[in-house]
Backbone as XML, in Angstrom:
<?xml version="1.0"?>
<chain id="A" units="angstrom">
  <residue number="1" name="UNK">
    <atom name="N" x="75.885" y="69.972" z="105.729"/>
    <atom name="CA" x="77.261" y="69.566" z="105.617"/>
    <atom name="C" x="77.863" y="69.148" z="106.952"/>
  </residue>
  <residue number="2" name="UNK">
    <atom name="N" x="77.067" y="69.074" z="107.897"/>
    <atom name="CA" x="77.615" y="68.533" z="109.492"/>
    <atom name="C" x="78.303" y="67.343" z="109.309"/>
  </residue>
  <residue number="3" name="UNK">
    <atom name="N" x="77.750" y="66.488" z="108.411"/>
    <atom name="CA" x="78.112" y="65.212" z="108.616"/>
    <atom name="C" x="79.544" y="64.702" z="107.843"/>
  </residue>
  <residue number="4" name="UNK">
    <atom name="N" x="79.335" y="65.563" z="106.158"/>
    <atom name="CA" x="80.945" y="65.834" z="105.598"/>
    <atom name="C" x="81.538" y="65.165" z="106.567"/>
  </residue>
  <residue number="5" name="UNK">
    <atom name="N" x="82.467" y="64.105" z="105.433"/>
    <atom name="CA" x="81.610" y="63.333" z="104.418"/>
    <atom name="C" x="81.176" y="62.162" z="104.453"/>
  </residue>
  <residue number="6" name="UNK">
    <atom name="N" x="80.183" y="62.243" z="104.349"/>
    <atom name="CA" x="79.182" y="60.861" z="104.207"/>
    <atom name="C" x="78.037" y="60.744" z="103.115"/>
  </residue>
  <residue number="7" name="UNK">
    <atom name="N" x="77.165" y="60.196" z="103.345"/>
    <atom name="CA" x="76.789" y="59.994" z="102.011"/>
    <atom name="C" x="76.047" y="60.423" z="101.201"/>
  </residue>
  <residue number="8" name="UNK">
    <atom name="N" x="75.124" y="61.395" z="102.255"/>
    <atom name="CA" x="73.922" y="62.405" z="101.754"/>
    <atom name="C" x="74.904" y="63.587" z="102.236"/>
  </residue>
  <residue number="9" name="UNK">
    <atom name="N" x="75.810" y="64.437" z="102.775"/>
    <atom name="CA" x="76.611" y="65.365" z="102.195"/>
    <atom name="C" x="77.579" y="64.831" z="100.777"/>
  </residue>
  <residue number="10" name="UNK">
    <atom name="N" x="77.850" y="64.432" z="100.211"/>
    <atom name="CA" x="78.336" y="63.580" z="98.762"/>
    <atom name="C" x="77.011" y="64.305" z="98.086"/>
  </residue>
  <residue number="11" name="UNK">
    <atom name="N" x="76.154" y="63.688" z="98.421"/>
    <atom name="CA" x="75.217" y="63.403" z="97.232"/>
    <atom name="C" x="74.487" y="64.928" z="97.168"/>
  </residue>
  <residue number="12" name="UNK">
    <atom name="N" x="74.526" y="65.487" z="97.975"/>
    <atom name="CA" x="73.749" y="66.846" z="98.299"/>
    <atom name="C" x="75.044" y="67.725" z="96.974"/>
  </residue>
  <residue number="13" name="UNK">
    <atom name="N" x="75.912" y="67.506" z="97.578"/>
    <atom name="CA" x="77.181" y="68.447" z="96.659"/>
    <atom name="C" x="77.079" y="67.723" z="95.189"/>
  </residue>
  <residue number="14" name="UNK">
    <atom name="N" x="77.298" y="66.723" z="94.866"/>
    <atom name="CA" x="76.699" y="66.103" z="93.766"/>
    <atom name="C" x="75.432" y="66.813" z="92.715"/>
  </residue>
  <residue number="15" name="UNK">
    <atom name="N" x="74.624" y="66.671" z="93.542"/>
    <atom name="CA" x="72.929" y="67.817" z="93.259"/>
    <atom name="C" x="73.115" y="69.061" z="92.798"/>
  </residue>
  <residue number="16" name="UNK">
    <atom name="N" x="74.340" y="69.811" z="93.624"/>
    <atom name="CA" x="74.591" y="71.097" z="93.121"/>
    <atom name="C" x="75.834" y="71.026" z="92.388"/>
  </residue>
  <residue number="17" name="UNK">
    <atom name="N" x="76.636" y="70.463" z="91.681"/>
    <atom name="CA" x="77.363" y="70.612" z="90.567"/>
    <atom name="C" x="79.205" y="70.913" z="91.376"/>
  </residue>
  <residue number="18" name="UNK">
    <atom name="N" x="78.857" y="70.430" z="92.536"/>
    <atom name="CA" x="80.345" y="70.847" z="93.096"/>
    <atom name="C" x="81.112" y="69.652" z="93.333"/>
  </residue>
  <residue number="19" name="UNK">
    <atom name="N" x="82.694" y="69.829" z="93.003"/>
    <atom name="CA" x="83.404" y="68.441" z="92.818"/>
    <atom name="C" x="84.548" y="68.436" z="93.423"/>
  </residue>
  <residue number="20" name="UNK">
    <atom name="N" x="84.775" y="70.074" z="94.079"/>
    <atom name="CA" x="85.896" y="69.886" z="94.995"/>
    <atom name="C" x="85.626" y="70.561" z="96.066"/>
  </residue>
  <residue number="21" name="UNK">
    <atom name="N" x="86.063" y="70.153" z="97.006"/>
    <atom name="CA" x="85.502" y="70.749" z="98.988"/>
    <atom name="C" x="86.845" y="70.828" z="99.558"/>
  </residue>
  <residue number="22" name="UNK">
    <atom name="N" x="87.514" y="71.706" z="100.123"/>
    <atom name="CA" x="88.730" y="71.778" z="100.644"/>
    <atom name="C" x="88.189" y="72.477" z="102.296"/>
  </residue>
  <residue number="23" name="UNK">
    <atom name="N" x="88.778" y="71.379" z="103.555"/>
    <atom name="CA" x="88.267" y="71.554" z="104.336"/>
    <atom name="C" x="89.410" y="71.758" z="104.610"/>
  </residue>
  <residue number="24" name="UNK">
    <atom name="N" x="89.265" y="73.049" z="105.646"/>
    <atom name="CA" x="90.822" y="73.880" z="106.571"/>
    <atom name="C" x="90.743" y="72.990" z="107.578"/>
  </residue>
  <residue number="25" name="UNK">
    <atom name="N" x="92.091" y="72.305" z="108.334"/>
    <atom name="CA" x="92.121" y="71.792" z="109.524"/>
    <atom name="C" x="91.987" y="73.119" z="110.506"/>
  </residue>
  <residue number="26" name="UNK">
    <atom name="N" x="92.952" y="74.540" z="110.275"/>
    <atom name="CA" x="92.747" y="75.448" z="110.961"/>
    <atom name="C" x="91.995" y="76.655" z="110.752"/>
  </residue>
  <residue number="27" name="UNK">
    <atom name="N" x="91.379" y="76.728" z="111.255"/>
    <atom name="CA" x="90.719" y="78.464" z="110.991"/>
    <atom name="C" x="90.952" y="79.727" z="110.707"/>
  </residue>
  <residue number="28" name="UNK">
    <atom name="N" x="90.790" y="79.554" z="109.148"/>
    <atom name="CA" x="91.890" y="80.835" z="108.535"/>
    <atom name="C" x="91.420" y="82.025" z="109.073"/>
  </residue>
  <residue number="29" name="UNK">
    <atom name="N" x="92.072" y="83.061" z="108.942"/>
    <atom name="CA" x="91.912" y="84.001" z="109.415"/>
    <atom name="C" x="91.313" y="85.189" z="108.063"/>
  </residue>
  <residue number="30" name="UNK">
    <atom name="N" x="90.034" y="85.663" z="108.129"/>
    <atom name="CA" x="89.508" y="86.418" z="106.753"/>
    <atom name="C" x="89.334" y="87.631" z="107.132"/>
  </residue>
  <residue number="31" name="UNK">
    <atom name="N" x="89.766" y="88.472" z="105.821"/>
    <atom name="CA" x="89.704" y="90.117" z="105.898"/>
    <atom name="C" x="87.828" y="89.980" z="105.966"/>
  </residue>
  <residue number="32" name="UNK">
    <atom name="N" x="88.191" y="90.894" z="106.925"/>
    <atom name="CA" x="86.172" y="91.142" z="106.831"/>
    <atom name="C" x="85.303" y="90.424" z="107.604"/>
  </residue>
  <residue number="33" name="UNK">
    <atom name="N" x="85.826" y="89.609" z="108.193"/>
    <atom name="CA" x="85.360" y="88.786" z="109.062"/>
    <atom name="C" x="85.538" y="89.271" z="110.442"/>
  </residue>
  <residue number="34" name="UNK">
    <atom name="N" x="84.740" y="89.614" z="111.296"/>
    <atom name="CA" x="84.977" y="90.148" z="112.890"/>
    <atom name="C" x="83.780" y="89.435" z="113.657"/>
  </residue>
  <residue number="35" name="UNK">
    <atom name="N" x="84.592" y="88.821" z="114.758"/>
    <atom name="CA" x="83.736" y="87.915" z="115.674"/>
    <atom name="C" x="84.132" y="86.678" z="115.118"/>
  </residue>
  <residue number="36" name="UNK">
    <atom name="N" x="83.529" y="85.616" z="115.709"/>
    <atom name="CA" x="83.751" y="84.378" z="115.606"/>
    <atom name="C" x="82.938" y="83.492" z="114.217"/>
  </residue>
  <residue number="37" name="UNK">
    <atom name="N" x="83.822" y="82.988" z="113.371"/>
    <atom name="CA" x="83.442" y="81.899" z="112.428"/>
    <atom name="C" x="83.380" y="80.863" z="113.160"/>
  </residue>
  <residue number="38" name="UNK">
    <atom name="N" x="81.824" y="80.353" z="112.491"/>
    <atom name="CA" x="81.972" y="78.398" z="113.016"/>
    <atom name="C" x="82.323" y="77.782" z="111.729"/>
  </residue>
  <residue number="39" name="UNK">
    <atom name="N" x="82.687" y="76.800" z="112.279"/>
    <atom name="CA" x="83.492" y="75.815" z="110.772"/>
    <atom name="C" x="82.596" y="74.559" z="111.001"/>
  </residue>
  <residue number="40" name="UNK">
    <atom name="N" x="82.397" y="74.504" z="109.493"/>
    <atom name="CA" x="81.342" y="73.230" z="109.391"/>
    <atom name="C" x="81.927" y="72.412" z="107.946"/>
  </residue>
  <residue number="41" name="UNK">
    <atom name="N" x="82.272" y="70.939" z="108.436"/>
    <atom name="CA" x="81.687" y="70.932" z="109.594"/>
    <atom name="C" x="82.526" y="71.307" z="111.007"/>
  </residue>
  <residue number="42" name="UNK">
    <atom name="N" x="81.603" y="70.402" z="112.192"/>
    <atom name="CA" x="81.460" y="71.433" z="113.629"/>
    <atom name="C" x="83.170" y="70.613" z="113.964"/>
  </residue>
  <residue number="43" name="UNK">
    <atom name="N" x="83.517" y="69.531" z="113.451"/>
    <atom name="CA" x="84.787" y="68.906" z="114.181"/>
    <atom name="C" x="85.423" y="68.551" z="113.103"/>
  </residue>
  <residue number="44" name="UNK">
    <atom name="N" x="86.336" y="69.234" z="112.262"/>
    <atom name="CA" x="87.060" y="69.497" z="110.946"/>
    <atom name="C" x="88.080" y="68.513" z="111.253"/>
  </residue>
  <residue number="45" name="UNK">
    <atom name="N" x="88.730" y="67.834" z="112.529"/>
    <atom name="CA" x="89.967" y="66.942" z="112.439"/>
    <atom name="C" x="89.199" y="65.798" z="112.355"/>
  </residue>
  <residue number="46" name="UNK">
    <atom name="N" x="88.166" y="65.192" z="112.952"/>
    <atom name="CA" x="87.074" y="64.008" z="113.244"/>
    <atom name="C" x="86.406" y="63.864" z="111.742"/>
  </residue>
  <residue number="47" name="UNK">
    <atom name="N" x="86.150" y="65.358" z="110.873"/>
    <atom name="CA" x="85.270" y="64.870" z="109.723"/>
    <atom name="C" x="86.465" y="64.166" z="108.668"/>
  </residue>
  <residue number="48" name="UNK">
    <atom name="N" x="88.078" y="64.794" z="108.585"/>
    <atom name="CA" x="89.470" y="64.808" z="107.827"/>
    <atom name="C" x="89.701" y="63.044" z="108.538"/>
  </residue>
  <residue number="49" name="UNK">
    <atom name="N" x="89.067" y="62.549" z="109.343"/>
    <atom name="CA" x="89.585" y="61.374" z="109.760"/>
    <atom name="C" x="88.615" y="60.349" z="109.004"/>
  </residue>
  <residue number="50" name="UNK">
    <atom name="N" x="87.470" y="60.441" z="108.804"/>
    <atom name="CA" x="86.372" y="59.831" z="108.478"/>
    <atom name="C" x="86.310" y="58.974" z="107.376"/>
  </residue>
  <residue number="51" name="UNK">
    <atom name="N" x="86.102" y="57.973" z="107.385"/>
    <atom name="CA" x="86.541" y="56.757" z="105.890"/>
    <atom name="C" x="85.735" y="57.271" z="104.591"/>
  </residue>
  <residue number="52" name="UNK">
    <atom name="N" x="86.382" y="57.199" z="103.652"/>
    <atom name="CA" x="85.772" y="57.540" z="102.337"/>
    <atom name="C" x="85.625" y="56.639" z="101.584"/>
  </residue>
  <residue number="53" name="UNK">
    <atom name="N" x="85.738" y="54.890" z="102.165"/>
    <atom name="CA" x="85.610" y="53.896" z="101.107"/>
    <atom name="C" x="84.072" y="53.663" z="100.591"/>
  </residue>
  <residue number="54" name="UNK">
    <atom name="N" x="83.600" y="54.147" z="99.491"/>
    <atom name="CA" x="82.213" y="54.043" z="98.649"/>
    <atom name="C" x="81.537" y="55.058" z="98.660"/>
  </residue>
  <residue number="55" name="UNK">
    <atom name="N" x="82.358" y="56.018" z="98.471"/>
    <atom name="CA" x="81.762" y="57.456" z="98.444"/>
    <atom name="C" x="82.084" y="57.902" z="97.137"/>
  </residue>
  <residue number="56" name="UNK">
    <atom name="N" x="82.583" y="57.656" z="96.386"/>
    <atom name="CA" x="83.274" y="58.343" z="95.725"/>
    <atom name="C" x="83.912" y="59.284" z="95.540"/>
  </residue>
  <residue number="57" name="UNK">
    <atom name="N" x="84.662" y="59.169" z="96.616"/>
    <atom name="CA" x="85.790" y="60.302" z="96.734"/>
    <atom name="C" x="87.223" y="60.267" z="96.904"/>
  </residue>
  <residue number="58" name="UNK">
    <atom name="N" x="87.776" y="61.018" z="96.806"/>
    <atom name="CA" x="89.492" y="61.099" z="96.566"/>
    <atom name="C" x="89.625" y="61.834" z="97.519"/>
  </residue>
  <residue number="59" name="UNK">
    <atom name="N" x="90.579" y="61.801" z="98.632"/>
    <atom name="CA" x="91.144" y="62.954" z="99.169"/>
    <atom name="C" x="92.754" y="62.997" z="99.406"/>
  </residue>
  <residue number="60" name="UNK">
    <atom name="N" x="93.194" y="64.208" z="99.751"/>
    <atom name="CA" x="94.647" y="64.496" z="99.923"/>
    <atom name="C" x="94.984" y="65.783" z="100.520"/>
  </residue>
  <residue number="61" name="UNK">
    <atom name="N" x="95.940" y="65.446" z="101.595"/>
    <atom name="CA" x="96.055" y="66.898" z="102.222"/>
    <atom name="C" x="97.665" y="67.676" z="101.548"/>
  </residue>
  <residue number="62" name="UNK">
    <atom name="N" x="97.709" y="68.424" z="102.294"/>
    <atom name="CA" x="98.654" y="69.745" z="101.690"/>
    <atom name="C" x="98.364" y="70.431" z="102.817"/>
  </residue>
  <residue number="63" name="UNK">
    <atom name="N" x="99.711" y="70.630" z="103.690"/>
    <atom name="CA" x="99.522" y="71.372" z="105.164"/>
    <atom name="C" x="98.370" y="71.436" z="105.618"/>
  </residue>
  <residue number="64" name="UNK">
    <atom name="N" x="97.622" y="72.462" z="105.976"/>
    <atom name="CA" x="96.887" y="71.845" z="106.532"/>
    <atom name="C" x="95.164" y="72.363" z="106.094"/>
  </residue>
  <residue number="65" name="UNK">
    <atom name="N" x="95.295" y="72.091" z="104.748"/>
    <atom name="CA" x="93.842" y="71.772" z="104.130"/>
    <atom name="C" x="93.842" y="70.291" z="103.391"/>
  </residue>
  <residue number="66" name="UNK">
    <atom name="N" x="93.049" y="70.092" z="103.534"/>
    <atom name="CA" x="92.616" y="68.278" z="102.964"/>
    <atom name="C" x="91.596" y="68.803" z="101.798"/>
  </residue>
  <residue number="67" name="UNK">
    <atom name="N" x="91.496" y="68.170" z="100.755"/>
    <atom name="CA" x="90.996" y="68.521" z="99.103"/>
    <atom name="C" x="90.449" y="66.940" z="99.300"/>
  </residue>
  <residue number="68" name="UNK">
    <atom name="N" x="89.206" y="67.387" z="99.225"/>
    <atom name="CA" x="88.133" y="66.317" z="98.559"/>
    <atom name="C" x="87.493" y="66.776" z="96.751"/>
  </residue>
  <residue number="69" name="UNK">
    <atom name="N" x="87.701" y="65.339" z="96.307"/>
    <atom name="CA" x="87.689" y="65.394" z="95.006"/>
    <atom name="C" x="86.174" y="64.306" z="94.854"/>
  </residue>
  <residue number="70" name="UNK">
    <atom name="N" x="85.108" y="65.175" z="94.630"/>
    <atom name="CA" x="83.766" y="64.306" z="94.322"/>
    <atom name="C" x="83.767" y="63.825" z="93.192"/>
  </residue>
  <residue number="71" name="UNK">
    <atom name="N" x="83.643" y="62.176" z="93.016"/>
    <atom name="CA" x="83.568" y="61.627" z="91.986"/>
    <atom name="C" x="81.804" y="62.033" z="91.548"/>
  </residue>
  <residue number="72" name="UNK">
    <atom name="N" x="81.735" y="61.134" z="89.573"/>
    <atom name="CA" x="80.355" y="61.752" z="89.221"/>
    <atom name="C" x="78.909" y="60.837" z="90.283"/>
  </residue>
  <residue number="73" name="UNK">
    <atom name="N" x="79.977" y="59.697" z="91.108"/>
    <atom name="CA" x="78.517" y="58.629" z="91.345"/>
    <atom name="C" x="78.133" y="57.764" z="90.432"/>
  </residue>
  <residue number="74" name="UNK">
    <atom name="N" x="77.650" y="57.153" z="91.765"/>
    <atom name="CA" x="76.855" y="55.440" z="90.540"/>
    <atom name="C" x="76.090" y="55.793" z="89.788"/>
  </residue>
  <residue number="75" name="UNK">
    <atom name="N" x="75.257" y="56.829" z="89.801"/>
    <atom name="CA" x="74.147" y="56.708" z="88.687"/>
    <atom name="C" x="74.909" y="57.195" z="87.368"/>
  </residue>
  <residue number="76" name="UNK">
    <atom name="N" x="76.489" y="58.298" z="87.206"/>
    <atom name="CA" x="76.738" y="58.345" z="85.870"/>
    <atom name="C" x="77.472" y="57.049" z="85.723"/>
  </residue>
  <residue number="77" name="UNK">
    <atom name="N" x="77.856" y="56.155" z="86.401"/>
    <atom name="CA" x="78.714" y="54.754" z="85.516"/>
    <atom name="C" x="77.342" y="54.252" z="85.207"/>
  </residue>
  <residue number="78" name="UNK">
    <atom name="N" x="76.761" y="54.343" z="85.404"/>
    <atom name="CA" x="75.236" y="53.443" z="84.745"/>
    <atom name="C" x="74.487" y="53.897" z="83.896"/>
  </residue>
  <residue number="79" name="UNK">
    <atom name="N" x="74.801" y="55.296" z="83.436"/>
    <atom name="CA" x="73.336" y="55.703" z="82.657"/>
    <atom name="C" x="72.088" y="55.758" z="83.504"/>
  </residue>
  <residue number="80" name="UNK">
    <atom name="N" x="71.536" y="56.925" z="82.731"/>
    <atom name="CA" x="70.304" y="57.610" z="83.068"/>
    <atom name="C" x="69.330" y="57.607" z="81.955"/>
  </residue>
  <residue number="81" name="UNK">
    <atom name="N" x="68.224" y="57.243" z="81.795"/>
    <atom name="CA" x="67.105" y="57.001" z="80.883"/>
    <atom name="C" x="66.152" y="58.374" z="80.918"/>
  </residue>
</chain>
């Protein structure tokens, strides 16, 4: 997911049945968590900047998490044999 989003992170999440990714601009703070979280990906404002034209994806922020919405992909507008 370093690369999130591009086109083999799409398609990787695709593979496993997941259709929404909500990436934190800031680093929430979690019960249970002690020491340092890395956030991946590694540059969360650079990946939130990144073009999504032919990905099939939707995005939209809300303070400050951005909601990616994975479309199904070219292969379901086409059929599968």
């Amino acid at each position: 997911m370093s690369g999130f989003p591009d086109r083999a992170s799409i398609e990787k999440l695709r593979y496993y049945g997941i259709r929404t990714v909500v990436l934190h601009l800031r680093m929430p703070s979690l019960p249970g968590i002690h020491g340092y979280a890395l956030p991946e990906p590694p540059d969360v404002n650079a990946a939130a900047a990144k073009p999504i034209a032919g990905l099939g994806v939707t995005r939209r922020q809300a303070g400050s998490i951005v909601i990616y919405a994975i479309g199904p992909g070219p292969a379901a507008l086409h059929g599968t044999n």
